[in-house]
N, C-alpha and C positions, 0 to 999 in steps of 0.2 A: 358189745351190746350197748344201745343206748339205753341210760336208766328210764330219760323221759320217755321216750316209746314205749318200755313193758309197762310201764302206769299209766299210757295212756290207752294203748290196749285195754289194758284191767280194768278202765273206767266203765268200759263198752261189753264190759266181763269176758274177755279174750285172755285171757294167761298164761302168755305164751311160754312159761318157763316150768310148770307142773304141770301134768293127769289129771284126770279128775280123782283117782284112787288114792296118789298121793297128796291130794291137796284134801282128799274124806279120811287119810290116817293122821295128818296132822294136826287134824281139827279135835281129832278122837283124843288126844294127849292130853295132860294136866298141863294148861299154860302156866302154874306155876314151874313145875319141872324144866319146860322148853326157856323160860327166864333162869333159871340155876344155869342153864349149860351155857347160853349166853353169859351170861356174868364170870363161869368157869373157863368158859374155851373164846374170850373175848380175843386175842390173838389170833387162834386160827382161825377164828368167824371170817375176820377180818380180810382175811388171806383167800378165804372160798368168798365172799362177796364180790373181793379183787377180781378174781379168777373168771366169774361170772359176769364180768362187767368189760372183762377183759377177752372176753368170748367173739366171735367176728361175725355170728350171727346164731339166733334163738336156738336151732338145733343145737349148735355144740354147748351154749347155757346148758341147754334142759339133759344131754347127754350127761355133762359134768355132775350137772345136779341129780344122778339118777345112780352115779355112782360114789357120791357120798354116803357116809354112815349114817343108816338111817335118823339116829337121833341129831344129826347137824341138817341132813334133807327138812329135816319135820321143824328145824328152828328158821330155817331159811322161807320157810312158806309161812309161819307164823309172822316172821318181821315184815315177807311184803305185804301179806295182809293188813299190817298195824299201820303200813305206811300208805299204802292203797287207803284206807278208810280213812287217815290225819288229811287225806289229801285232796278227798272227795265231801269230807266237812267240814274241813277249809273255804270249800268253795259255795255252800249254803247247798240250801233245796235248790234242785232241778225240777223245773216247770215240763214239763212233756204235752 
């Protein structure tokens, strides 16, 4: 999977690697909780980010990503979110 592709989809709000149910449960979570397990399980993170990155295309990401545990699925939609939006106000207001 390219990284730059799934955030540029997600600019255009295409996501290619979550549902919309999973991406409505993960929102529903205490972000501080979804920062403990990051900080907790920073190794494996690591290793499922790999994994997903290492994917050959969006289906087998979002397959992998569906059968993670839920509380690593739900950290995983939190980080691209943080980085989708570092990324998108990075680049100022859009004129439309």
């Amino acid at each position: 999977m390219d990284a730059e592709g799934i955030l540029v989809a997600g600019e255009h709000g295409i996501h290619l690697l979550f549902d919309t149910s999973t991406i409505g449960a993960a929102f529903a979570e205490d972000p501080e909780v979804l920062r403990a397990i990051v900080a907790s399980r920073r190794l494996e993170l690591r290793a499922v980010l790999e994994a997903i990155l290492a994917a050959p295309a969006a289906e087998q990401a979002r397959a992998f990503i569906a059968e993670l545990p839920r509380e690593l699925r739900h950290v995983v939609v939190m980080l691209y979110f943080e980085l989708l939006e570092r990324r998108l106000r990075s680049r100022g207001p859009s004129l439309h």
